[in-house]
Structures are given as structure tokens and as C-alpha cells.
C-alpha positions, -999 to 999 in steps of 0.1 A, spaced: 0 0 0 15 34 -12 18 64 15 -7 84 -1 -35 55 -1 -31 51 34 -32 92 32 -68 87 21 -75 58 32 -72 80 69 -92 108 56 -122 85 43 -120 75 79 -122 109 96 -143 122 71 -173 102 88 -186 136 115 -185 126 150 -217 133 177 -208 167 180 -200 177 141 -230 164 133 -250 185 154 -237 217 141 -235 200 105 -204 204 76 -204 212 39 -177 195 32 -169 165 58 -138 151 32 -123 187 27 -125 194 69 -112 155 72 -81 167 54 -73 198 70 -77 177 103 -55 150 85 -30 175 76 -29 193 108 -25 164 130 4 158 107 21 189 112 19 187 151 33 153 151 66 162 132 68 196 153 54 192 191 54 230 192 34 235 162 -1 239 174 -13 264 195 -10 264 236 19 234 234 45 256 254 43 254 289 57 285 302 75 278 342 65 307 360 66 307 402 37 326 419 64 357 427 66 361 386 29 360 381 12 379 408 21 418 421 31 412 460 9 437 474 20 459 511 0 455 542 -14 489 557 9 500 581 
């Protein structure tokens, strides 16, 4: 089986909307299916590649203003 058979065979696959797609309803299930495909792809080859995937290491002192007590 050639790479891009198995390319399409995984888009007829995702193509098929799940409970919550169907509800709001596609035009084009096989076009979305290969944007999700593709996607997927790209964030596999670079971890960092989709959105939110750094975790930033912050301690509470370099994420909150230390406020004074009244004197």
C-alpha cells in the first residue's frame, strides 16, 4: 500500500462527522477531514506547532504583584 492511499484511506475515515459535528452540520466532511488529517500531521513532526503546546514555568512571585500590608 502506497503512502498516499493510506493518506486517504485515513481521511475517508475521519471524514465520517463525530456526535458533536454532526450536530452543528459540515459542507464539506472530506475537505475538513483533510485539513484535520494534515494538521494532525504537522503537530506530530513539530510538538510546538499547534497552539497552547509551550508550557511556560512561572513561580507565583513572577505571576502575581506582592501587594503591602497597611501599616
Amino acid at each position: 500500500m502506497s503512502h498516499e492511499q493510506s493518506d486517504q484511506e485515513r481521511v475517508e475515515s475521519r471524514a465520517h462527522l463525530l456526535p458533536e459535528e454532526t450536530a452543528v452540520g459540515s459542507e464539506d466532511p472530506q475537505a475538513q477531514a483533510e485539513v484535520i488529517i494534515e494538521e494532525s500531521d504537522i503537530r506530530e513532526e513539530d510538538r510546538n506547532a499547534a497552539p497552547d503546546t509551550v508550557l511556560e514555568r512561572r513561580t507565583s512571585d513572577q505571576t502575581v504583584t506582592p501587594v503591602e500590608p497597611p501599616d
